[in-house]
mmCIF file of the N, C-alpha and C atoms, coordinates in Angstrom:
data_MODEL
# 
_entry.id   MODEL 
# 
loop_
_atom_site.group_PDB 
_atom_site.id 
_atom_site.type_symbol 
_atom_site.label_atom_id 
_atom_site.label_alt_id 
_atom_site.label_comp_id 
_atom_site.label_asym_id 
_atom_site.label_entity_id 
_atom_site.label_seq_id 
_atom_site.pdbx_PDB_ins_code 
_atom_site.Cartn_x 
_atom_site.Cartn_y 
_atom_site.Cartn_z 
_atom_site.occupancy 
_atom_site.B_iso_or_equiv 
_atom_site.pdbx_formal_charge 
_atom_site.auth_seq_id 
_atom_site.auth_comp_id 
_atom_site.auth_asym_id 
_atom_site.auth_atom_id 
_atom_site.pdbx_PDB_model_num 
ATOM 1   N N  . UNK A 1 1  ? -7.798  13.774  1.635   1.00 0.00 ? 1  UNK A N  1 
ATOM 2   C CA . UNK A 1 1  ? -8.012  12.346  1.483   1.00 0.00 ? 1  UNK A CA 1 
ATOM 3   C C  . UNK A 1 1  ? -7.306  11.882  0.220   1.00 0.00 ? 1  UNK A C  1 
ATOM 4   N N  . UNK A 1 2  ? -6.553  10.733  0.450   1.00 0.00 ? 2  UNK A N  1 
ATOM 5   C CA . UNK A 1 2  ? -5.792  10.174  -0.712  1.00 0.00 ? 2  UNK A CA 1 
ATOM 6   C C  . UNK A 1 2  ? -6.718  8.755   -1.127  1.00 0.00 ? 2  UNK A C  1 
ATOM 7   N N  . UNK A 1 3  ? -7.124  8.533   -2.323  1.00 0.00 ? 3  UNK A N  1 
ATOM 8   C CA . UNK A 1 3  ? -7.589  8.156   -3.066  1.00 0.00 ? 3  UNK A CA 1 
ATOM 9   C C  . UNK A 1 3  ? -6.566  7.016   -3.918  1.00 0.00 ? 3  UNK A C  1 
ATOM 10  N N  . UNK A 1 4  ? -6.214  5.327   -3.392  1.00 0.00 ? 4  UNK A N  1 
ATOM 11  C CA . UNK A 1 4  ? -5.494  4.663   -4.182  1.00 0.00 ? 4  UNK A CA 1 
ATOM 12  C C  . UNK A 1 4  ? -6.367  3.806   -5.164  1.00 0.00 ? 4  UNK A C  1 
ATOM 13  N N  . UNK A 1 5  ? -6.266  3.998   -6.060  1.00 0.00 ? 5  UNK A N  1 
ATOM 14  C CA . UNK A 1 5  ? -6.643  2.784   -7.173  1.00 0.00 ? 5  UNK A CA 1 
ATOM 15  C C  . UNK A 1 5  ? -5.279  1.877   -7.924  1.00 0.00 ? 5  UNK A C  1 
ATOM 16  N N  . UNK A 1 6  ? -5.511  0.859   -7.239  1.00 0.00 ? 6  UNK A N  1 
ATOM 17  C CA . UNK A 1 6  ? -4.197  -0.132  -7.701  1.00 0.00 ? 6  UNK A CA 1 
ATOM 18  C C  . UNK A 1 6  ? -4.986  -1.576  -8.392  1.00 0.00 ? 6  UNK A C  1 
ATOM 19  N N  . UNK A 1 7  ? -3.826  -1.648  -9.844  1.00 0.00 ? 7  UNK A N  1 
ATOM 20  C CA . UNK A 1 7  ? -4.284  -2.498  -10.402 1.00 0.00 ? 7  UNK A CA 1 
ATOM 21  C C  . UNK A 1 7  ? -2.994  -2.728  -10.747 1.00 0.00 ? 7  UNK A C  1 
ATOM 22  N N  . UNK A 1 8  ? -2.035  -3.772  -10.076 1.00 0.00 ? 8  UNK A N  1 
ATOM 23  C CA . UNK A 1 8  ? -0.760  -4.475  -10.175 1.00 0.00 ? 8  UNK A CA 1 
ATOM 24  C C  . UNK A 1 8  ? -0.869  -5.341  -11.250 1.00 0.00 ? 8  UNK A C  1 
ATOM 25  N N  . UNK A 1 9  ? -0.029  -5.027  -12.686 1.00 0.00 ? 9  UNK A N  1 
ATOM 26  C CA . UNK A 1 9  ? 0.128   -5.988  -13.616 1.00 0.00 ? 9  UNK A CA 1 
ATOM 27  C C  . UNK A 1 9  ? 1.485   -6.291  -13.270 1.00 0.00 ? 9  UNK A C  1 
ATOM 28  N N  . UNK A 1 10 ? 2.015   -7.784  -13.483 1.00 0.00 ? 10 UNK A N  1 
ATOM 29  C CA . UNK A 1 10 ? 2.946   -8.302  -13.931 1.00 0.00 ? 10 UNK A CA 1 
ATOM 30  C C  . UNK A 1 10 ? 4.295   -7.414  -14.311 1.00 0.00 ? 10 UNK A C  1 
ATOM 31  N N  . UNK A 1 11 ? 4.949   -7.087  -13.225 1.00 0.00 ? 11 UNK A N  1 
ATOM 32  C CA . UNK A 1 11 ? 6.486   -5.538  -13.441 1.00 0.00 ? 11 UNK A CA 1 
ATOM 33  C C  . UNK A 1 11 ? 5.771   -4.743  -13.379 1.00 0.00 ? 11 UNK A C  1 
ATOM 34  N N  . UNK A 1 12 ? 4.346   -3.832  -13.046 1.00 0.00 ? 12 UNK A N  1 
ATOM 35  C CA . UNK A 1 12 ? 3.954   -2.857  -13.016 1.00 0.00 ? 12 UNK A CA 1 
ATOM 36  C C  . UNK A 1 12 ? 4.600   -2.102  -11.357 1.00 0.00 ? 12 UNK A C  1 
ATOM 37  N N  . UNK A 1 13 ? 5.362   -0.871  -11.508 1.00 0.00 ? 13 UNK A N  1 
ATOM 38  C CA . UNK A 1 13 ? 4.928   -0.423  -10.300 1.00 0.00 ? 13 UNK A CA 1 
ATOM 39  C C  . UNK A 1 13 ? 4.181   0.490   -9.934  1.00 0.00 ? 13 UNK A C  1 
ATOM 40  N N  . UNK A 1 14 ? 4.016   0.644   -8.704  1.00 0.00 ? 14 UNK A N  1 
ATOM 41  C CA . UNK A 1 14 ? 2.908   1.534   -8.059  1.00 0.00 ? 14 UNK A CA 1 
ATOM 42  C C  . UNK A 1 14 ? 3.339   3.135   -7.905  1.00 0.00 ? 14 UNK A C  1 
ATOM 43  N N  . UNK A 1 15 ? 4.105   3.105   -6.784  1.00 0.00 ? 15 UNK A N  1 
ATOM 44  C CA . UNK A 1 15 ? 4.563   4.495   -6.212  1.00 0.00 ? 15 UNK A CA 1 
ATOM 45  C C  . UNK A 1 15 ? 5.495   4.020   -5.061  1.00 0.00 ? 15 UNK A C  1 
ATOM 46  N N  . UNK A 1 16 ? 6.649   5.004   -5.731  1.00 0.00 ? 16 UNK A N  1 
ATOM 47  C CA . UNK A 1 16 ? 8.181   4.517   -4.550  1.00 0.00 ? 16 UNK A CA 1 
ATOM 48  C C  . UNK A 1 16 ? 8.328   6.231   -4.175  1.00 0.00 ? 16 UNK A C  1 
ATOM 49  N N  . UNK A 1 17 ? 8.798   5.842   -2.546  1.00 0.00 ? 17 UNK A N  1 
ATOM 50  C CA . UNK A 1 17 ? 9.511   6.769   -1.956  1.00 0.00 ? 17 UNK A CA 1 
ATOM 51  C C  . UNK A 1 17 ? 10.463  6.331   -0.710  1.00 0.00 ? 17 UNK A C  1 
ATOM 52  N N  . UNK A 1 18 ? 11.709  6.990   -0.745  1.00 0.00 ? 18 UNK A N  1 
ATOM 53  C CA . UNK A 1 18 ? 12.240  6.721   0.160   1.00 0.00 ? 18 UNK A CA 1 
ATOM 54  C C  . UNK A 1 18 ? 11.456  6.539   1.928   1.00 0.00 ? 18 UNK A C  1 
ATOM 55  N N  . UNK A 1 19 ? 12.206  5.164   2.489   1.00 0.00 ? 19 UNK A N  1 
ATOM 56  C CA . UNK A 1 19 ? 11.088  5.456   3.940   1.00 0.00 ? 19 UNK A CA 1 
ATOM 57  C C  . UNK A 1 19 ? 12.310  4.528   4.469   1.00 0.00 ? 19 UNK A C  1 
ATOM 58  N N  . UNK A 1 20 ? 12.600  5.926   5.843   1.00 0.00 ? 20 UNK A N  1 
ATOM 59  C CA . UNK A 1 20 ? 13.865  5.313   6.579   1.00 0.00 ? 20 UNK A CA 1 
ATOM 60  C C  . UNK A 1 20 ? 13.704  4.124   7.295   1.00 0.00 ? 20 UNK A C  1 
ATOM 61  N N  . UNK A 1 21 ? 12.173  4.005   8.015   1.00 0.00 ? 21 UNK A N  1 
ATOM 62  C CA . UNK A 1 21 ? 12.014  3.036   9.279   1.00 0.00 ? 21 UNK A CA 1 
ATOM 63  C C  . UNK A 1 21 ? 10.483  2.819   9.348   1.00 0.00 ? 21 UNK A C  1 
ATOM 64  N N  . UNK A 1 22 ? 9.844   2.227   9.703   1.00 0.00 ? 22 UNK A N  1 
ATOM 65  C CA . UNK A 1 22 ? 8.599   1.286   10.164  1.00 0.00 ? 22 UNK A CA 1 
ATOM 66  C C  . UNK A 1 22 ? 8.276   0.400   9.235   1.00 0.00 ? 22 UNK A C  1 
ATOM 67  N N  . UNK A 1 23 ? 6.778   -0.304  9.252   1.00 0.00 ? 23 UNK A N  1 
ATOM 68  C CA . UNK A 1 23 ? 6.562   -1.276  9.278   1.00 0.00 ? 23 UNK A CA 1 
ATOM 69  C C  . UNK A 1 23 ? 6.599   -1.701  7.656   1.00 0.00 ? 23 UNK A C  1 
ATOM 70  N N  . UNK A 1 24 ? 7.097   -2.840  7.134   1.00 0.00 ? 24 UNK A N  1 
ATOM 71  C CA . UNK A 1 24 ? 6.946   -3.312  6.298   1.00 0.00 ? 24 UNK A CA 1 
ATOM 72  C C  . UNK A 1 24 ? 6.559   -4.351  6.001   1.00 0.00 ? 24 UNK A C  1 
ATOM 73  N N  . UNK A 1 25 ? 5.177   -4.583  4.936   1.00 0.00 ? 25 UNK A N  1 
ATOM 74  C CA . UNK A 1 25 ? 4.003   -5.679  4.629   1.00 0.00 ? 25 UNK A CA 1 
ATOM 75  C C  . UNK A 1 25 ? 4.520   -5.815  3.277   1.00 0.00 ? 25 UNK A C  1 
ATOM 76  N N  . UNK A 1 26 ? 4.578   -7.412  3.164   1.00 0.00 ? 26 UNK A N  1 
ATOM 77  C CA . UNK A 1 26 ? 4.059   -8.061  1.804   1.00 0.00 ? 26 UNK A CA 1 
ATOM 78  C C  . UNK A 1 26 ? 3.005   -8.825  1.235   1.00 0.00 ? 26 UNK A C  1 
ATOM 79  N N  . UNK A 1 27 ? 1.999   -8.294  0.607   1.00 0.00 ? 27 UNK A N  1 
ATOM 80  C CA . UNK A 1 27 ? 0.744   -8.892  0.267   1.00 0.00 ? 27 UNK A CA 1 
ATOM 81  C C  . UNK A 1 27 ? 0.472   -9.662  -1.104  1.00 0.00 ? 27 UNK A C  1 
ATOM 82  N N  . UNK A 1 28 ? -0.322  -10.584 -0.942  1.00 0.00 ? 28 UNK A N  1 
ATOM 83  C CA . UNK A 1 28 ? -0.220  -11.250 -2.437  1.00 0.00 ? 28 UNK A CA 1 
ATOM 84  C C  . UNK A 1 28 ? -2.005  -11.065 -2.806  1.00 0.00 ? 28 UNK A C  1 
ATOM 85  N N  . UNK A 1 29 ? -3.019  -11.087 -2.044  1.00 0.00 ? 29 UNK A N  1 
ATOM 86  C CA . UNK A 1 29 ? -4.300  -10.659 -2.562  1.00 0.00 ? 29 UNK A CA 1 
ATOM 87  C C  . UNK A 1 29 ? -4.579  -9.536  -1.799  1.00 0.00 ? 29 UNK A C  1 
ATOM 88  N N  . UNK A 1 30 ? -5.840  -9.239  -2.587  1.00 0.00 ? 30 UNK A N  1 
ATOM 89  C CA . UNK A 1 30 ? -6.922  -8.377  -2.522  1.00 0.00 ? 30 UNK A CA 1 
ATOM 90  C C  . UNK A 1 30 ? -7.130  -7.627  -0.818  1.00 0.00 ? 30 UNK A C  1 
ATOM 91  N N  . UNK A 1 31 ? -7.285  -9.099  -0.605  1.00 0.00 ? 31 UNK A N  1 
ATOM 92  C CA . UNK A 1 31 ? -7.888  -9.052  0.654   1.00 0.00 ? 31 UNK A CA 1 
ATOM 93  C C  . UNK A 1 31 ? -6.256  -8.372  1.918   1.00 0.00 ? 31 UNK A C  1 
ATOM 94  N N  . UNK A 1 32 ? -5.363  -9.346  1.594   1.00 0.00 ? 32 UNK A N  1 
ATOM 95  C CA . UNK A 1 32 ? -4.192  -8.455  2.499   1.00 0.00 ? 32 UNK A CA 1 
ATOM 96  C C  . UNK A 1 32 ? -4.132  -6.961  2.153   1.00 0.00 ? 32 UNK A C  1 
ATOM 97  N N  . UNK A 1 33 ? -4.018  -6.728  0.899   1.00 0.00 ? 33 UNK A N  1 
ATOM 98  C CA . UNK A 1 33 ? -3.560  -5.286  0.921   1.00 0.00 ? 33 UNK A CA 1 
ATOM 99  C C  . UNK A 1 33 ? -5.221  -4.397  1.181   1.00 0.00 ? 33 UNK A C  1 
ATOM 100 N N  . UNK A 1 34 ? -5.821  -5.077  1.696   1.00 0.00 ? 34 UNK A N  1 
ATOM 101 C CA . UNK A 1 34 ? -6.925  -4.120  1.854   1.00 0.00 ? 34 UNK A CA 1 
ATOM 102 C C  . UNK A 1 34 ? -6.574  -4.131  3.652   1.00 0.00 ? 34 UNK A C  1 
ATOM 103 N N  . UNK A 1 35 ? -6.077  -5.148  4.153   1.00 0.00 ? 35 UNK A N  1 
ATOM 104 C CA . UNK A 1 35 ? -6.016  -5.074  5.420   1.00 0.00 ? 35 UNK A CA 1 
ATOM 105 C C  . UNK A 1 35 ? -4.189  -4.115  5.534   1.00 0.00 ? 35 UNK A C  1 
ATOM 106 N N  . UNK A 1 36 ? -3.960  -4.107  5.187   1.00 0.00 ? 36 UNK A N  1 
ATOM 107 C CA . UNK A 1 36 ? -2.797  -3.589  5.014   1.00 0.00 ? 36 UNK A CA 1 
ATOM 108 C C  . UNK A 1 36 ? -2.963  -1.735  5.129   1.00 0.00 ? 36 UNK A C  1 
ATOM 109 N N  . UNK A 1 37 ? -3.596  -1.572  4.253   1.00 0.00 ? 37 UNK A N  1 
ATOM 110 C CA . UNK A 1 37 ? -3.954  -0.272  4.273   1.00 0.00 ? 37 UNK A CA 1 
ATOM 111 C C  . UNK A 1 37 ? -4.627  0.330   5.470   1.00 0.00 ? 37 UNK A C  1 
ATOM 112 N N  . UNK A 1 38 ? -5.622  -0.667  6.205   1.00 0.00 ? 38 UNK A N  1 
ATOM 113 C CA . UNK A 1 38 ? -5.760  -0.164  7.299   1.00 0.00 ? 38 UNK A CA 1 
ATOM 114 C C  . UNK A 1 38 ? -5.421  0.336   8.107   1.00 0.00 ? 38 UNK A C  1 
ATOM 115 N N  . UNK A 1 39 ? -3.907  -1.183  8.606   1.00 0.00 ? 39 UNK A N  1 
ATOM 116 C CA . UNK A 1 39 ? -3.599  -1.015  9.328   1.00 0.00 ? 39 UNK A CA 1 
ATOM 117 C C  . UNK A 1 39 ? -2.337  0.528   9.549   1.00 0.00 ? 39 UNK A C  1 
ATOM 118 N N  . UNK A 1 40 ? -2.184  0.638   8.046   1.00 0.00 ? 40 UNK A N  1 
ATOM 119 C CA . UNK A 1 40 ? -0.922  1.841   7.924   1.00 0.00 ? 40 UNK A CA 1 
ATOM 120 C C  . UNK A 1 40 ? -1.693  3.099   8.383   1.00 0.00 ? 40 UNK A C  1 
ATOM 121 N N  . UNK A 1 41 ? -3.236  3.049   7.741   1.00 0.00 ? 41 UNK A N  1 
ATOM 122 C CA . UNK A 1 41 ? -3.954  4.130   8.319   1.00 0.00 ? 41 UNK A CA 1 
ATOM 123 C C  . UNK A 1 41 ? -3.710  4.752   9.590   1.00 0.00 ? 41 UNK A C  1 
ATOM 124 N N  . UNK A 1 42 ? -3.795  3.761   10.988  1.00 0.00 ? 42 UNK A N  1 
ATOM 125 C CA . UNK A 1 42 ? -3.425  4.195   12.441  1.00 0.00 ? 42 UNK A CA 1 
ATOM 126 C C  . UNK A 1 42 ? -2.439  3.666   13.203  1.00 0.00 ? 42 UNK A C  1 
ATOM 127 N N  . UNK A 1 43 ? -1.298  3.148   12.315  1.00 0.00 ? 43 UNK A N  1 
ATOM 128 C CA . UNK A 1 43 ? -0.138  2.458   13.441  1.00 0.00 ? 43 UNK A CA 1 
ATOM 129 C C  . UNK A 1 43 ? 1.340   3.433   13.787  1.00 0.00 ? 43 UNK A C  1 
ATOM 130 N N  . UNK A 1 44 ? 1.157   5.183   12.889  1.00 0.00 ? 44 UNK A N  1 
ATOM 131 C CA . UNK A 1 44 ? 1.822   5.681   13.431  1.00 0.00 ? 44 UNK A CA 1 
ATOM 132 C C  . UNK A 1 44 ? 2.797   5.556   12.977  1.00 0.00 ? 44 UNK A C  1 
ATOM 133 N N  . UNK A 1 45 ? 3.588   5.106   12.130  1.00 0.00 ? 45 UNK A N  1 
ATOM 134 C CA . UNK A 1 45 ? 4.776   4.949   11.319  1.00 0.00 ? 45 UNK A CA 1 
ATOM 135 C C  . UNK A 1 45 ? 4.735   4.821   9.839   1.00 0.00 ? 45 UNK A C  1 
ATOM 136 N N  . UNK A 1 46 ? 6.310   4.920   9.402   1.00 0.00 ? 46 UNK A N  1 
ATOM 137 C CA . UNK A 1 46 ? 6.023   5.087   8.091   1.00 0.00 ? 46 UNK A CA 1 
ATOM 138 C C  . UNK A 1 46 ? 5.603   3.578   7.580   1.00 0.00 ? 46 UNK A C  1 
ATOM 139 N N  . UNK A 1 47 ? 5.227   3.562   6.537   1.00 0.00 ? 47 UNK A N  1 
ATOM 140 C CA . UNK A 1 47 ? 4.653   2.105   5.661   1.00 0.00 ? 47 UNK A CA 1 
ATOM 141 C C  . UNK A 1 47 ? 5.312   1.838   4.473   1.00 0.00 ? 47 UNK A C  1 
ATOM 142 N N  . UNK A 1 48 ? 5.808   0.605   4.207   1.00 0.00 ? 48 UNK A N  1 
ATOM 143 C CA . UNK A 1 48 ? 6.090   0.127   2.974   1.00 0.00 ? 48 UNK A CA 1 
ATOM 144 C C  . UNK A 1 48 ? 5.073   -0.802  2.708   1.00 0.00 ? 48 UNK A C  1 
ATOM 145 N N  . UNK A 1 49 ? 3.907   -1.587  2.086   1.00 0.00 ? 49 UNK A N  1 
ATOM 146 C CA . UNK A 1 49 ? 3.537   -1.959  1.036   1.00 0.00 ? 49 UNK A CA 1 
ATOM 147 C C  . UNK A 1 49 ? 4.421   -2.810  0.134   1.00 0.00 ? 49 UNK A C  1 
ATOM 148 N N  . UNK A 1 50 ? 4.710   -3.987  0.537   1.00 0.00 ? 50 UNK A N  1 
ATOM 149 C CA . UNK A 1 50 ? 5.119   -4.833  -1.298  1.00 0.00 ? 50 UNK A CA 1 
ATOM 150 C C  . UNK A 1 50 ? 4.158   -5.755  -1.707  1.00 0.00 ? 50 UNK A C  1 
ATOM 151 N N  . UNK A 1 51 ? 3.498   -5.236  -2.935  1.00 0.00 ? 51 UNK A N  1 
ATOM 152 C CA . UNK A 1 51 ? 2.484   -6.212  -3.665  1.00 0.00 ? 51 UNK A CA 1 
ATOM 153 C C  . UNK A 1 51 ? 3.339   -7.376  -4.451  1.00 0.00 ? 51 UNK A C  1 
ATOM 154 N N  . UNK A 1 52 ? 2.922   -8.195  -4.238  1.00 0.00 ? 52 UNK A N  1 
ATOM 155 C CA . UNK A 1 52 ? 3.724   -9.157  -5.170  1.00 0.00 ? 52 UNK A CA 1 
ATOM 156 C C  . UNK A 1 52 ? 3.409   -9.435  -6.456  1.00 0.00 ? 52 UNK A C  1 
ATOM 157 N N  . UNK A 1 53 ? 4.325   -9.352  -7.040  1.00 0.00 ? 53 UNK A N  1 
ATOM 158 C CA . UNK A 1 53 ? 3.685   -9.569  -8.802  1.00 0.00 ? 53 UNK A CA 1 
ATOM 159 C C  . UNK A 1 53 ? 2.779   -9.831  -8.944  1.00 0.00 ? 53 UNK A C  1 
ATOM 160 N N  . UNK A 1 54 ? 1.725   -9.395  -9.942  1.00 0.00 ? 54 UNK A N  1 
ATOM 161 C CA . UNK A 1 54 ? 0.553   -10.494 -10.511 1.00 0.00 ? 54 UNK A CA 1 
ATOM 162 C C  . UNK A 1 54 ? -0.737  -9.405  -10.549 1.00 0.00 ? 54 UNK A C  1 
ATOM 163 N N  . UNK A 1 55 ? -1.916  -9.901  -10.806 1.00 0.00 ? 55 UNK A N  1 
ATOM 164 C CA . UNK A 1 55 ? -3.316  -9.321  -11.559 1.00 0.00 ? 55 UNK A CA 1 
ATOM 165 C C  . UNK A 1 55 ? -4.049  -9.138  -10.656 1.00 0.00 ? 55 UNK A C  1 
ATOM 166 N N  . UNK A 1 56 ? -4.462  -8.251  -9.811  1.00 0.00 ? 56 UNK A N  1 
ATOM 167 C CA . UNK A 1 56 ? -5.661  -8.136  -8.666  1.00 0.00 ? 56 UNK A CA 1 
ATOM 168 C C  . UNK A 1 56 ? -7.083  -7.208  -9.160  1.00 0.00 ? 56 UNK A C  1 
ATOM 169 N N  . UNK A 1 57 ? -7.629  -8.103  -9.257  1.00 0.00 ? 57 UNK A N  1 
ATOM 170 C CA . UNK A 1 57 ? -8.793  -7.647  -9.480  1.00 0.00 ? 57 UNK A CA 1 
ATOM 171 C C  . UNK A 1 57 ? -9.431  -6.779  -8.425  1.00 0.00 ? 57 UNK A C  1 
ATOM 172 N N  . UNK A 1 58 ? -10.045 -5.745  -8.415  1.00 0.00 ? 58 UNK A N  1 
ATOM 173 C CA . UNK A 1 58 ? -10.657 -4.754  -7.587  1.00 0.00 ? 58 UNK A CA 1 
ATOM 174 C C  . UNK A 1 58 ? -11.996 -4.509  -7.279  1.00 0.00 ? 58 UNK A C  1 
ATOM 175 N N  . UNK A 1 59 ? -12.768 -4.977  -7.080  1.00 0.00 ? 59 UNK A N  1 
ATOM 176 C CA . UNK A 1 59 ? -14.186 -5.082  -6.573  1.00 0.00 ? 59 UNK A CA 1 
ATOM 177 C C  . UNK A 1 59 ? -14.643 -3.619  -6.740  1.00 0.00 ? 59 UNK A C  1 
ATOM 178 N N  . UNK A 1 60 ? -14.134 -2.739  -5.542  1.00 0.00 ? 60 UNK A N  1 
ATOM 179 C CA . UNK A 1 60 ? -14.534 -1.772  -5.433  1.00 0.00 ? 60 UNK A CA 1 
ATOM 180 C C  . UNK A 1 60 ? -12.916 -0.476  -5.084  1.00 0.00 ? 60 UNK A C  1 
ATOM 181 N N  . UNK A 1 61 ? -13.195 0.761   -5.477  1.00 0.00 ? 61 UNK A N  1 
ATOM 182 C CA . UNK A 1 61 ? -11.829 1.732   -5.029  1.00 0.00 ? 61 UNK A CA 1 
ATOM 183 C C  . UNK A 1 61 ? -11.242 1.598   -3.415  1.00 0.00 ? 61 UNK A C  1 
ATOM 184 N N  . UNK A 1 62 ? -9.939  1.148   -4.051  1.00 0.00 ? 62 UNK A N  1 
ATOM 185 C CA . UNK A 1 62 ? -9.654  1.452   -2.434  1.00 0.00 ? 62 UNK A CA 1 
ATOM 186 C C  . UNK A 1 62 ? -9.166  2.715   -1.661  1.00 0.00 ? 62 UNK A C  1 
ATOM 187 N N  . UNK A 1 63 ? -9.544  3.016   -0.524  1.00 0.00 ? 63 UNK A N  1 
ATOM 188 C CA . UNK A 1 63 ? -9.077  4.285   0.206   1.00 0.00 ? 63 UNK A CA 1 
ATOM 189 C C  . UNK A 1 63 ? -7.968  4.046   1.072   1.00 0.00 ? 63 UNK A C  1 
ATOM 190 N N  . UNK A 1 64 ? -7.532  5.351   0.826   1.00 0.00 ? 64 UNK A N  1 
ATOM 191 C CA . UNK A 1 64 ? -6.579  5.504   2.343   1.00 0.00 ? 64 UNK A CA 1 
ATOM 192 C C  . UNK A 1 64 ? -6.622  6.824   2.678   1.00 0.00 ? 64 UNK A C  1 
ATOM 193 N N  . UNK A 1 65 ? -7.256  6.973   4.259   1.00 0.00 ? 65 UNK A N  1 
ATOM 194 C CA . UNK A 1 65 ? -7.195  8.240   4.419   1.00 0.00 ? 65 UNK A CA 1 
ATOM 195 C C  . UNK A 1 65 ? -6.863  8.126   6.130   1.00 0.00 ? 65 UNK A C  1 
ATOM 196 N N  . UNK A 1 66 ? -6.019  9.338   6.564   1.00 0.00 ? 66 UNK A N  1 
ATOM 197 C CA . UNK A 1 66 ? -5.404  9.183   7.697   1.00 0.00 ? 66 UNK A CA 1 
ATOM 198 C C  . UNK A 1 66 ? -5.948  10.110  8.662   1.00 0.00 ? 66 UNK A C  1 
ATOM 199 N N  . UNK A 1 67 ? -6.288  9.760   9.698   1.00 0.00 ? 67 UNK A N  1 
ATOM 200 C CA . UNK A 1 67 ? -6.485  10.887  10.961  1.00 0.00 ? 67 UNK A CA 1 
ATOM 201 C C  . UNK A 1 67 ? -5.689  11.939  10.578  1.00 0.00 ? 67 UNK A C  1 
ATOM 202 N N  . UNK A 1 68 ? -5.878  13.422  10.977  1.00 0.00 ? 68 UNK A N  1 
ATOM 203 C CA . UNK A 1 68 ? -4.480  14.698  10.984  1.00 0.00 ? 68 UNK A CA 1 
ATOM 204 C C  . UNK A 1 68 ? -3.425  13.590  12.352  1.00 0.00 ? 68 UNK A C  1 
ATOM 205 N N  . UNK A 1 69 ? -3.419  13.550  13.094  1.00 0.00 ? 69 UNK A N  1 
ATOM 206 C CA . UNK A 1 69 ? -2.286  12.890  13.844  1.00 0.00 ? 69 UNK A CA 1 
ATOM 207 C C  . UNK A 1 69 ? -1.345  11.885  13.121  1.00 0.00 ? 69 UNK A C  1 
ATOM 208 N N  . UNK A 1 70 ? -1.841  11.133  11.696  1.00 0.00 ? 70 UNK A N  1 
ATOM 209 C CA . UNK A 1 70 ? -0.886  10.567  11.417  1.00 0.00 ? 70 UNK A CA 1 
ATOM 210 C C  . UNK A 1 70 ? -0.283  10.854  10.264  1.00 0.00 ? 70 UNK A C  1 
ATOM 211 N N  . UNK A 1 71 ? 1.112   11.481  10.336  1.00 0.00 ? 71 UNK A N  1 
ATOM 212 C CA . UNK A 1 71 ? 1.959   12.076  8.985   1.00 0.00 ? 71 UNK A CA 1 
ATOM 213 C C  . UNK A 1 71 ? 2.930   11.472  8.832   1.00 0.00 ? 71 UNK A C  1 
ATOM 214 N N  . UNK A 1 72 ? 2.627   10.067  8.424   1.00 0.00 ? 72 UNK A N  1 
ATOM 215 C CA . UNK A 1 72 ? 3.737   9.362   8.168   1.00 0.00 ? 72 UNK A CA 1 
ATOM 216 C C  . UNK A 1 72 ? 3.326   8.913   6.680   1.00 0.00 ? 72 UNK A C  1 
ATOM 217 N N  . UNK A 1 73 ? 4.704   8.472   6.124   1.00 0.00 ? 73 UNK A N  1 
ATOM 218 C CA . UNK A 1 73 ? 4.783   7.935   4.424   1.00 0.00 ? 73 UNK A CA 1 
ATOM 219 C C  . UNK A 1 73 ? 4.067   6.485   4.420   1.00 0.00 ? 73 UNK A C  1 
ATOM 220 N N  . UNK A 1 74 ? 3.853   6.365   3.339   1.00 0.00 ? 74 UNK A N  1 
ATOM 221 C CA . UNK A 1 74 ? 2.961   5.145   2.548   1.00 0.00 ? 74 UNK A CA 1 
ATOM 222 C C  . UNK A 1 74 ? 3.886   5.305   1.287   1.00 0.00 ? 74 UNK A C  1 
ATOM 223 N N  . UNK A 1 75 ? 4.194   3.790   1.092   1.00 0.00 ? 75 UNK A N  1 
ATOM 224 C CA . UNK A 1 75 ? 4.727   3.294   -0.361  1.00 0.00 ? 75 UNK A CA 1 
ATOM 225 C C  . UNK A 1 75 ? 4.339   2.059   -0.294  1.00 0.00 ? 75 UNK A C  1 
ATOM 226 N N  . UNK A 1 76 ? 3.463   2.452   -1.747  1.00 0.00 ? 76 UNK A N  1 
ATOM 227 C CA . UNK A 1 76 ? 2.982   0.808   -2.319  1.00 0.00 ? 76 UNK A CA 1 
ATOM 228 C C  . UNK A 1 76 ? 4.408   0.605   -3.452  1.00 0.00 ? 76 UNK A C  1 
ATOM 229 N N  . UNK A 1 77 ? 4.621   -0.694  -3.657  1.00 0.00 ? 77 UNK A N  1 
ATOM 230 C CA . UNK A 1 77 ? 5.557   -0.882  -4.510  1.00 0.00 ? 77 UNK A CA 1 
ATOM 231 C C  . UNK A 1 77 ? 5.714   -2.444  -4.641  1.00 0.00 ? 77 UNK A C  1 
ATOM 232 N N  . UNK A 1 78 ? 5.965   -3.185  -6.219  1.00 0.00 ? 78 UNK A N  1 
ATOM 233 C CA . UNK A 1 78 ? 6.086   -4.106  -6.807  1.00 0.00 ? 78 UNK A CA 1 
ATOM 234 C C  . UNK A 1 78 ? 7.571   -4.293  -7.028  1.00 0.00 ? 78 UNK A C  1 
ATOM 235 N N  . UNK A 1 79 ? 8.039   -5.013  -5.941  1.00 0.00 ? 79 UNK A N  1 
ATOM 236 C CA . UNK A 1 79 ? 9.427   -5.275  -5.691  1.00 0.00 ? 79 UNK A CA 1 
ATOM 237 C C  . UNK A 1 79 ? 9.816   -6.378  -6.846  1.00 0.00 ? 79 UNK A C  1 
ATOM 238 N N  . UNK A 1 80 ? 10.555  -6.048  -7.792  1.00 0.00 ? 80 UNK A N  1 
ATOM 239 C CA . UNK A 1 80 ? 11.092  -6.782  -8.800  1.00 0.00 ? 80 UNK A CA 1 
ATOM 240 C C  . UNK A 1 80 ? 10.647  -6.607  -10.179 1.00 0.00 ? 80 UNK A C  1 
ATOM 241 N N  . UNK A 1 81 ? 9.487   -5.486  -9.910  1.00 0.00 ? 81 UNK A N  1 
ATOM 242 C CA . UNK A 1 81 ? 8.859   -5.155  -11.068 1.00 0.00 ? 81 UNK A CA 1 
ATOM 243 C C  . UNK A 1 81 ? 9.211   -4.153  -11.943 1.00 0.00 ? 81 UNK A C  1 
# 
């Protein structure tokens, strides 16, 4: 189980890795990138993640953890940051 705690400051980035092909999300709150993560959880492809600049406050830790069937990449990342 992978364990993300993201707290996007202003140019902060997260975690980059190369990812040839699937789906790519850009989120500006809380609430998208919590739905975001879900959805990367079971859609079977790789994931890009772009948080958009700025301060997100975190209520509570967020998770991401994947069925064994899905071995695809996750990159959160602050495009311009």
């Amino acid at each position: 189980m992978s364990t993300v705690r993201a707290l996007c400051i202003v140019g902060a980035f997260l975690a980059s890795q190369a990812v040839a092909s699937g789906m790519t999300t850009t989120v500006s709150t809380v609430t998208e990138l919590i739905n975001a993560l879900a959805l990367a959880q079971t859609n079977r492809e790789d994931d890009v993640i772009n948080v958009v600049e700025g301060t997100y406050y975190l209520e509570s830790t967020l998770t991401y953890q994947t069925s064994t069937n899905e071995n695809k990449a996750l990159t959160l990342q602050c495009p311009g940051g």
